[in-house]
ZAMARGU-4260 file (C-alpha; in steps of 0.2 Angstrom, whole numbers, plus 5000, padded with zeros to 4 digits):
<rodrens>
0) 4398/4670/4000 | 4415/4677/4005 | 4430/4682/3995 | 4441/4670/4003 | 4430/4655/3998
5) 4427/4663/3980 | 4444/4663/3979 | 4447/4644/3984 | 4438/4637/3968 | 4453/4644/3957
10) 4469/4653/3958 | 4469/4671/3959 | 4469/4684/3944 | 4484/4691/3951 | 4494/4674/3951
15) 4491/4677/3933 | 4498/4697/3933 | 4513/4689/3940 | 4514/4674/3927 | 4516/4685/3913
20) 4528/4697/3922 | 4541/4684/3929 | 4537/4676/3908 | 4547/4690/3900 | 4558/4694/3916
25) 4564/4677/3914 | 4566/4677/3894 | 4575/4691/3896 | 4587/4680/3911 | 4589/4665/3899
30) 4590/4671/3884 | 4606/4680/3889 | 4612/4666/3900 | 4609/4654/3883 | 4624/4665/3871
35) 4631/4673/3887 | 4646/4658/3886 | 4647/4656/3867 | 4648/4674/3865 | 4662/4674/3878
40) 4672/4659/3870 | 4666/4666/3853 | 4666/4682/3850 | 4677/4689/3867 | 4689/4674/3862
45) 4690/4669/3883 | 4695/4652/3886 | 4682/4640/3891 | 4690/4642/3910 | 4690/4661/3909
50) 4671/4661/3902 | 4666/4647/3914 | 4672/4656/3929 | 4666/4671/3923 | 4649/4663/3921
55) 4650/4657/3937 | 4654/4674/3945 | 4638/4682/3940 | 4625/4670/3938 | 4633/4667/3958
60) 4632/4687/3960 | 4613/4688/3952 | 4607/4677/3964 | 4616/4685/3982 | 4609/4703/3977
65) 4591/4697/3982 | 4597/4699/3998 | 4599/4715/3997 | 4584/4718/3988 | 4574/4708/4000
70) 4578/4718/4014 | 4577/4734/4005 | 4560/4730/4002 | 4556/4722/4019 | 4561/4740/4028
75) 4558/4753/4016 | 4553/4751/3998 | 4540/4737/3998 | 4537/4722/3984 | 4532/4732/3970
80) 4543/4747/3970 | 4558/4734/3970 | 4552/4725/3956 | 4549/4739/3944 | 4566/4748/3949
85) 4575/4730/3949 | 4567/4729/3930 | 4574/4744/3924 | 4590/4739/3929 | 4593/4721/3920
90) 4584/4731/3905 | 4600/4743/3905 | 4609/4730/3907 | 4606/4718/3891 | 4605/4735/3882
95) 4626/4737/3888 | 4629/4720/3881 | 4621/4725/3865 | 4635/4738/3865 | 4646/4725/3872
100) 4644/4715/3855 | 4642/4729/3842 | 4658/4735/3847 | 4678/4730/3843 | 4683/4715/3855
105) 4698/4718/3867 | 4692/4739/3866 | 4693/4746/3882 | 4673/4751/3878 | 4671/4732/3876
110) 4676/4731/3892 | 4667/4744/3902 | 4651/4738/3893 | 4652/4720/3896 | 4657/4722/3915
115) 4641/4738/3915 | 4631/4728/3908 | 4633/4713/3919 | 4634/4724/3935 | 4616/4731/3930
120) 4610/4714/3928 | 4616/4706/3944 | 4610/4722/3955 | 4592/4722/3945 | 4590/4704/3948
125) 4591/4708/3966 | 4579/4720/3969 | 4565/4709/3955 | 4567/4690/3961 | 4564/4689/3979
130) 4552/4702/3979 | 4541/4695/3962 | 4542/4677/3970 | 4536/4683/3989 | 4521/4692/3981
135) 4514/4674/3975 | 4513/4668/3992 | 4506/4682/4000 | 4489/4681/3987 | 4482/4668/3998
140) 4476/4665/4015 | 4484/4657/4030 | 4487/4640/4029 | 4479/4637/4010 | 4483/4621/4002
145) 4484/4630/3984 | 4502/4636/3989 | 4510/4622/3982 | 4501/4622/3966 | 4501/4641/3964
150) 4520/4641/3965 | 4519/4626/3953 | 4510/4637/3941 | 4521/4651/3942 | 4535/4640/3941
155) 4529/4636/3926 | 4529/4653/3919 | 4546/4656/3921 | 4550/4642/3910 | 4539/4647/3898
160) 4549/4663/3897 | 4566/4651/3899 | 4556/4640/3884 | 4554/4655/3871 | 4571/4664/3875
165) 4587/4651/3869 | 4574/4650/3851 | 4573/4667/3849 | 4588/4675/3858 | 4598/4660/3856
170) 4596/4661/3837 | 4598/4679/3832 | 4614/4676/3845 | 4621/4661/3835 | 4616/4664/3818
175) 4615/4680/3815 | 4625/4692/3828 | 4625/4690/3846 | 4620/4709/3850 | 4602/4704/3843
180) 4603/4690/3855 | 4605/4703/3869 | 4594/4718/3862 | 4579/4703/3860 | 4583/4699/3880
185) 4582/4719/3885 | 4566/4720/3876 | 4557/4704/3884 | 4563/4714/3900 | 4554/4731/3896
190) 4537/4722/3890 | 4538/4712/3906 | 4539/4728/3916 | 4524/4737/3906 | 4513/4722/3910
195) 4516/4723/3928 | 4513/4743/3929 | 4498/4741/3923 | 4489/4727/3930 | 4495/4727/3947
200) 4484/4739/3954 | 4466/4728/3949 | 4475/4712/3951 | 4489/4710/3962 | 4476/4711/3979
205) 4477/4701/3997 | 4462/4688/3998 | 4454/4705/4005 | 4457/4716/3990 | 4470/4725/3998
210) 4483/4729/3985 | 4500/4720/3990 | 4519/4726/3990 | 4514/4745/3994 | 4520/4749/4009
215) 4537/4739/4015 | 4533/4720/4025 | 4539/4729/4041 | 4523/4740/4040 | 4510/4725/4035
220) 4514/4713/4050 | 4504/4717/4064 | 4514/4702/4073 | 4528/4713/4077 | 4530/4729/4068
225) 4546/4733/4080 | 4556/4717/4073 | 4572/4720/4065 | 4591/4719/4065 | 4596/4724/4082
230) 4615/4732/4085 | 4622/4717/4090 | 4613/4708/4073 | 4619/4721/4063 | 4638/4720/4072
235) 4639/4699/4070 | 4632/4701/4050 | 4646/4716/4046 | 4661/4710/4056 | 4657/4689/4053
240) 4656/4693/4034 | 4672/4702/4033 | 4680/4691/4043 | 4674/4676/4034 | 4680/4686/4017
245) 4695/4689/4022 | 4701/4669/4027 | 4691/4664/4010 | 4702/4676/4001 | 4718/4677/4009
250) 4721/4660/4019 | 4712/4648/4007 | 4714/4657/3990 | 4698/4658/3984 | 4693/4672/3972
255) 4687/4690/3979 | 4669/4686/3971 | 4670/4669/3978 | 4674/4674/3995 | 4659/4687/3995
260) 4649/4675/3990 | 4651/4660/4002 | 4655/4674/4015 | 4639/4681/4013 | 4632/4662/4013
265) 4639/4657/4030 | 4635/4672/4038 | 4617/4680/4036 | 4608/4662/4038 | 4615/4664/4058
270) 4610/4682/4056 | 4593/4679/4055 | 4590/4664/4067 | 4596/4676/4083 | 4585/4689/4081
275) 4577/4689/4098 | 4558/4692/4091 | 4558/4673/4086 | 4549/4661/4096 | 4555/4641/4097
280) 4543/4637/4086 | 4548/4649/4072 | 4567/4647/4078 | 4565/4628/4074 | 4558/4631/4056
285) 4570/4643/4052 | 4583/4629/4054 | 4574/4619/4043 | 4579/4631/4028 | 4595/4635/4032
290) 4599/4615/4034 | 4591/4612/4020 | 4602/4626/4011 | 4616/4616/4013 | 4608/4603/4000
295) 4603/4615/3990 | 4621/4621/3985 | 4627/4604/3979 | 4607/4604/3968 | 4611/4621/3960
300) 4633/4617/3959 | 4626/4602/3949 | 4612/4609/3940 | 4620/4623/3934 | 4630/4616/3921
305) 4616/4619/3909 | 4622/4636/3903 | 4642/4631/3904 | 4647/4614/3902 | 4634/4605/3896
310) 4633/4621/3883 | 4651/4616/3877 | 4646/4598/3876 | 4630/4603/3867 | 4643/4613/3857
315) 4657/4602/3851 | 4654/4585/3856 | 4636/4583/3849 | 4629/4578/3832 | 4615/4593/3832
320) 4610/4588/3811 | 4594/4586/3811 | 4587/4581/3793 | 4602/4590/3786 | 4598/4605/3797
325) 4610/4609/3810 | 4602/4616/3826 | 4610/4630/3835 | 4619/4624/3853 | 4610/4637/3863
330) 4592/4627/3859 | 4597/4612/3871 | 4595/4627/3886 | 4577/4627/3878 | 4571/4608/3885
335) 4572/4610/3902 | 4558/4625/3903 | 4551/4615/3888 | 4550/4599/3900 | 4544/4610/3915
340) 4530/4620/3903 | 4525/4599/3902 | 4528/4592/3918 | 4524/4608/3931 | 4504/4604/3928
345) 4505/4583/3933 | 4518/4588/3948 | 4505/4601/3954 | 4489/4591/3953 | 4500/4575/3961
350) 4505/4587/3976 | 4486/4590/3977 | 4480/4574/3978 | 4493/4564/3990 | 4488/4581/4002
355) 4470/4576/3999 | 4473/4559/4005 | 4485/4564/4019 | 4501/4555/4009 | 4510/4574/4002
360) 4529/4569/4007 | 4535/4586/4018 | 4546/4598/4007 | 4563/4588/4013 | 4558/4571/4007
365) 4553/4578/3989 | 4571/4587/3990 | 4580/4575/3993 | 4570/4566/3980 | 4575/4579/3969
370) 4594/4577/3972 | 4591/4560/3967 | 4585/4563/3950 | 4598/4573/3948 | 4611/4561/3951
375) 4602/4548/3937 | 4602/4564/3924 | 4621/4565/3927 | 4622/4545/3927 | 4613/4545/3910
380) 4625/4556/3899 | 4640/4550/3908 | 4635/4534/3898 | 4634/4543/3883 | 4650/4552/3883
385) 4659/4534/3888 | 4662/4530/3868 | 4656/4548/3857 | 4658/4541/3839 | 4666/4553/3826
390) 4650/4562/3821 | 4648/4568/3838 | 4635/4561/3854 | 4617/4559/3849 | 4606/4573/3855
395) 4598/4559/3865 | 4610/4558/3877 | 4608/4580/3884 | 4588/4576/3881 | 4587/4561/3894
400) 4598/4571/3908 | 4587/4587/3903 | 4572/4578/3908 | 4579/4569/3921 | 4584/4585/3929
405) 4567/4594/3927 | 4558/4580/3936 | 4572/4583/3950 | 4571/4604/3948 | 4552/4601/3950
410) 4553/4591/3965 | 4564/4603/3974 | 4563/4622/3967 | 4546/4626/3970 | 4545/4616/3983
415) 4558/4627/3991 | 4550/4644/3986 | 4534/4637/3994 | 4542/4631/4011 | 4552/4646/4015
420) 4535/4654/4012 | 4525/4644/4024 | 4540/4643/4036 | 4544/4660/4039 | 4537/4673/4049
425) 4530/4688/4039 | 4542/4702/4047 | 4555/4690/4036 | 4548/4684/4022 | 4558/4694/4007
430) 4573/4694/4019 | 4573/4676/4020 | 4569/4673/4003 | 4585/4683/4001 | 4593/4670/4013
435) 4588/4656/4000 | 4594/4663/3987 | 4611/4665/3993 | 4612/4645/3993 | 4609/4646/3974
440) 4621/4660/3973 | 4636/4648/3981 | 4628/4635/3968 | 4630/4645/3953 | 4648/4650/3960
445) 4652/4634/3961 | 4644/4629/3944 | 4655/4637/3935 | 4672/4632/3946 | 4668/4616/3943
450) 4665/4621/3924 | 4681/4626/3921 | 4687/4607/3926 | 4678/4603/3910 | 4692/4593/3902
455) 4699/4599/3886 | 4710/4589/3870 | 4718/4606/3868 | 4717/4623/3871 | 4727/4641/3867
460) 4740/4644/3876 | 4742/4659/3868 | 4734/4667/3854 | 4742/4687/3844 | 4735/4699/3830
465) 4748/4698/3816 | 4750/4712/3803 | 4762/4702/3793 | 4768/4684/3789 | 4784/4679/3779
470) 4785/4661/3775 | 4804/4659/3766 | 4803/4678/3763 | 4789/4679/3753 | 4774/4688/3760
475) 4758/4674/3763 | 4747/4676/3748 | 4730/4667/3756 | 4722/4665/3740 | 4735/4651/3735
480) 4735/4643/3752 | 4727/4626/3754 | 4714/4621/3765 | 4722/4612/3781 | 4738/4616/3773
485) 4756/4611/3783 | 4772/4617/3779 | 4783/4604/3782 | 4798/4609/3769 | 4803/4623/3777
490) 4794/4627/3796 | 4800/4643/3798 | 4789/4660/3798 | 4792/4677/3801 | 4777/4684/3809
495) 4774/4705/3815 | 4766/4703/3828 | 4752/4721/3833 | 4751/4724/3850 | 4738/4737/3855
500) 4743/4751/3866 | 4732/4753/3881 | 4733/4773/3879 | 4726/4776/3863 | 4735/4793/3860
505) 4750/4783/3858 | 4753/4770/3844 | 4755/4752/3844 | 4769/4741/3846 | 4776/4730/3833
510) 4785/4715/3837 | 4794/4703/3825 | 4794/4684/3830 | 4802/4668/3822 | 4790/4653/3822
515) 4807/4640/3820 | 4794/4624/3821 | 4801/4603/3816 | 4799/4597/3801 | 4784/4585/3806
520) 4767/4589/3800 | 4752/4586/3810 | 4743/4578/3799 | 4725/4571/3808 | 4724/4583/3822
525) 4720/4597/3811 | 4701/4589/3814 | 4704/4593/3831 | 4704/4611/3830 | 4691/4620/3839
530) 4693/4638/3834 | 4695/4639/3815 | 4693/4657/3808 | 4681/4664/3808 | 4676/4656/3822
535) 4664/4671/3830 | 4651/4667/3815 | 4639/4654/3813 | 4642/4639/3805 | 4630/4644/3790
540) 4635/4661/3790 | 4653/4652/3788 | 4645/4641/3773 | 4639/4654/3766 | 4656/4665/3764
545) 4667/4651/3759 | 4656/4645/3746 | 4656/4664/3738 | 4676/4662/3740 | 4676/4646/3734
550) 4682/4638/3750 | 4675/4622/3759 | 4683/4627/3775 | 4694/4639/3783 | 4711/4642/3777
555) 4727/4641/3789 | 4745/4636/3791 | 4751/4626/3805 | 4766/4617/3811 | 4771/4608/3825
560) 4782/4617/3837 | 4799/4614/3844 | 4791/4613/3862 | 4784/4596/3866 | 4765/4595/3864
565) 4763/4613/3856 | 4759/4617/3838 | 4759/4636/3831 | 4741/4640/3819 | 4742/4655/3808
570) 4723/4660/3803 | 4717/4671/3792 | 4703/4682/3795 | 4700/4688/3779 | 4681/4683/3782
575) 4678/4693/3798 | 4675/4711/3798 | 4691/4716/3805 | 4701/4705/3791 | 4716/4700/3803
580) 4729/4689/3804 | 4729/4677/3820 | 4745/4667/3825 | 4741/4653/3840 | 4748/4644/3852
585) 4742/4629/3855 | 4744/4614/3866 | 4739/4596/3859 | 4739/4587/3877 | 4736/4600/3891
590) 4739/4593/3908 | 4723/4585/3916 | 4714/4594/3930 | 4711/4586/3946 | 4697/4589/3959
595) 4699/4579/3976 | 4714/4570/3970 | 4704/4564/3955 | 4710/4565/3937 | 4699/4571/3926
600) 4704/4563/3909 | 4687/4563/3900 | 4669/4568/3899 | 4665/4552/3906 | 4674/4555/3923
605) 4668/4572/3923 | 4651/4569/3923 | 4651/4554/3935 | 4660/4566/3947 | 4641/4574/3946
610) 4635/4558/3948 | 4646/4555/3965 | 4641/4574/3975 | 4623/4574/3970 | 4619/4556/3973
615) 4629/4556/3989 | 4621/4572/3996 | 4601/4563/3993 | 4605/4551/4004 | 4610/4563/4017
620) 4597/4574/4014 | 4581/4556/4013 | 4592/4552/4029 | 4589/4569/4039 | 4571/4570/4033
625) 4562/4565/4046 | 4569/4572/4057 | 4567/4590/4048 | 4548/4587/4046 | 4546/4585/4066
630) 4555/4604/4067 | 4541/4610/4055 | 4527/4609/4067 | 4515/4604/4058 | 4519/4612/4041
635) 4523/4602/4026
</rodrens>
């Protein structure tokens, strides 16, 4: 009895290897990304604009280094070699944030760590994700209907990983201190990285037992060892790219990041189909995933909100007691892997069984199928968000659109890993996989730009670190101001307002303001307010310090100011560590922001916008599929 057929009763040992290894790589990914935009808008004191573009910059940066790596490892280092040097990196990296967030907010070490730290993440993500994910495909024969389930499998294993790390990371983050959330993250990465070094030898072997990812995938196709980027390849990707970048940045205004990023998108998929090594046949199914790119974007824009807006919703518009116990916002970022950790088994034995019987719907079908369930998640909470009572949305509401989405992820993630798999010739295959992953990196891009159209009651418009506070000449003695107090006999405060010096051999500059505000009290709006001191802890850290003071709530004074639809909040930070005074501006009814001429008032038009691009791009894509399966050959 052969190997091969040995092999075919059951998935391979190595599947397994990689399982575990993508597990912790992945807990380490997700249980960043689950504090990454509460620590930003908590602890760093971003607005929710500022975090979400931010999010959206590197979760869009980590998934357009895999191109990069995938070449790398294509032409020189191999599959194995990328993943363990990739590994060390994002390990580095969460270890920087754990710096980031043991150190003073606004510092300039603050800085360099969270922008290290994130730049360490993006380039190890490179070189580990396409190269981990290739390694799957390649442990089976030619043509083996296991693909599908294998890649099921393993997709399941990265959200075993995404399960574990918002209840681990996500609760050290929230309730404790968010560098525990990240030192948690760096360490899943190193234990990922110890499993791999020492199993891949004896397990991560070719249906023949030769060991896979040694040599670079330029060397291991016989079918053409000379392929590769010709001059003329290499002249179109350089020049295109930049000119691309340049009318992103400077005709249409998009960011610098932004324009990399779509640049880079455009470009490399047109890249790849001239090189003259292809035949028709390949030529044609090489088009197959670059169109189905397209659609992919709008999934991933979509999708993506998990880790911004659906984490503010999570955050402030939904009742999270349960049993009198309050659970952390970052666990909602737990239930799609948890749903997948369900689901990935029944999808995979499904896809077996219509193959069996000659019914398995080719990869666009299930896409666009995908897209579809999408557009009902979105459709769901939009509901729920129409009338959100008092007490906040019922956590039914996330948990419906989180399995909604997880039946659309499966029908169109692993079915994407698998096809560019089956589709590709094998001189291409971690390049191409690169080439995927740039339609998730525009995704994730466009995540968080859409992210930061989330529409806010209020926000700061400006917010500075007061030394001192007069209020009718009288210093502010905290301990006999009331809780949601208004000064509405006399509006006026004399505030000395700090403001660091950006050399720190020179001292700070003081600065005395009037705060001259009208005589009216806000009285109900005080509710309203989102960032009560000290609102970097969590809420029972909170609990627990104003019932030692005595306090039920935060302290402040605030007074509406002589600007229409602003109000000025003085906080005291006398529960922080740094036991400062913060003096905010803040505007009640800030303008509404617009995306395609439409108004985004409320949650509820905001989600139905999600409702409208992924709904409208499914029908395109169920309308295109047949005739994308008849430019597969053959392959489904």
């Amino acid at each position: 009895m052969s190997e091969t057929t040995v092999a075919q009763k059951g998935h391979p040992k190595g599947l397994y290897v990689l399982f575990a290894t993508e597990f912790w790589e992945r807990f380490s990914y997700y249980g960043m990304r689950a504090i990454f935009v509460l620590f930003m808008t908590k602890y760093l004191f971003f607005n929710k604009a500022l975090a979400s573009n931010i999010y959206g910059t590197y979760t869009g940066l980590v998934y357009l280094t895999p191109l990069i790596g995938g070449y790398v490892a294509d032409r020189y280092w191999g599959n194995r070699k990328s993943i363990f040097v990739g590994g060390i990196l994002m390990a580095i990296g969460q270890f920087l944030l754990f710096g980031c967030a043991s150190v003073p907010q606004g510092s300039a070490a603050s800085q360099l760590l969270l922008w290290g730290g994130l730049g360490l993440l993006i380039f190890g993500n490179g070189f580990f994700k396409p190269n981990i994910s290739t390694m799957v495909g390649q442990l089976y024969p030619e043509g083996d209907v296991r693909k599908d389930g294998a890649y099921s499998i393993f997709y399941m294993g990265i959200n075993a990983g995404a399960f574990f790390a918002p209840l681990v990371c996500g609760y050290l983050g929230e309730n404790v201190d968010f560098k525990w959330g990240f030192l948690s993250a760096g360490i899943g990465m190193i234990i990922g990285l110890i499993i791999f070094y020492f199993t891949k030898n004896k397990y991560v072997i070719s249906p023949t037992g030769k060991q896979l990812g040694v040599a670079a995938n330029k060397l291991d196709d016989t079918s053409n060892n000379d392929a590769g980027f010709s001059t003329q390849q290499l002249t179109i990707l350089i020049g295109g790219i930049i000119a691309t970048i340049a009318i992103l940045f400077y005709v249409l205004k998009v960011d610098f990041w932004g324009s990399l990023i779509y640049g880079m998108t455009i470009v490399a998929p047109f890249v790849v189909i001239t090189d003259k090594s292809l035949t028709k046949t390949e030529k044609d199914r090489l088009w197959v995933i670059i169109l189905v790119m397209i659609f992919v974007v709008f999934f991933w824009m979509c999708f993506e909100q998990a880790g911004a807006s659906l984490t503010f919703f999570a955050d402030e518009q939904t009742n999270r007691t349960i049993f009198g116990w309050t659970m952390p916002a970052s666990y909602f970022q737990s239930f799609n892997a948890g749903f997948i950790v369900l689901l990935a088994p029944i999808l995979s034995v499904i896809w077996l069984k219509l193959n069996k019987k000659g019914k398995n719907p080719a990869a666009p079908f299930k896409q666009a199928l995908g897209l579809g369930f999408l557009a009902l998640g979105y459709l769901f909470i939009a509901m729920g968000a129409k009338n959100i009572p008092s007490a906040g949305a019922s956590i039914v509401w996330l948990t419906g659109l989180y399995f909604l989405h997880t039946v659309g992820e499966l029908c169109l993630s692993p079915i994407g890993l698998s096809m560019v798999n089956k589709l590709t010739p094998a001189r291409f295959t971690s390049l191409m996989m690169g080439v995927w992953f740039l339609a998730i990196a525009t995704g994730n891009k466009l995540a968080g730009s859409m992210s930061s159209l989330y529409p806010e009651q209020q926000n700061v418009a400006a917010e500075f670190n007061a030394s001192k506070v007069t209020l009718n000449g009288n210093t502010v003695n905290w301990d006999s101001v009331v809780n949601n107090h208004s000064i509405a006999a006399d509006n006026t405060w004399d505030v000395q307002l700090v403001k660091k010096s950006a050399d720190s051999k020179q001292p700070d500059s003081i600065t005395n303001i009037v705060v001259t505000a009208s005589t009216t009290g806000l009285g109900a709006d005080t509710t309203k307010v989102k960032r009560i001191i000290p609102s970097k802890m969590s809420e029972e850290k909170k609990k627990k310090i104003f019932e030692k003071f005595g306090d039920k709530e935060p302290k402040f004074l605030f007074a509406k100011g002589t600007e229409a639809n602003t109000y000025y909040l003085l906080r005291n930070e006398m529960y922080a560590k740094n036991n400062e005074i913060k003096l905010e501006k803040w505007n009640i009814n800030p303008e509404h922001p617009r995306f395609l001429g439409i108004e985004i008032k409320d949650l509820y038009t905001y989600f139905l916008l999600f409702v409208g691009l992924s709904g409208i791009a499914s029908l395109i894509l169920l309308f295109l599929a047949g005739r994308l399966q008849k430019m597969m050959h053959g392959v489904k």
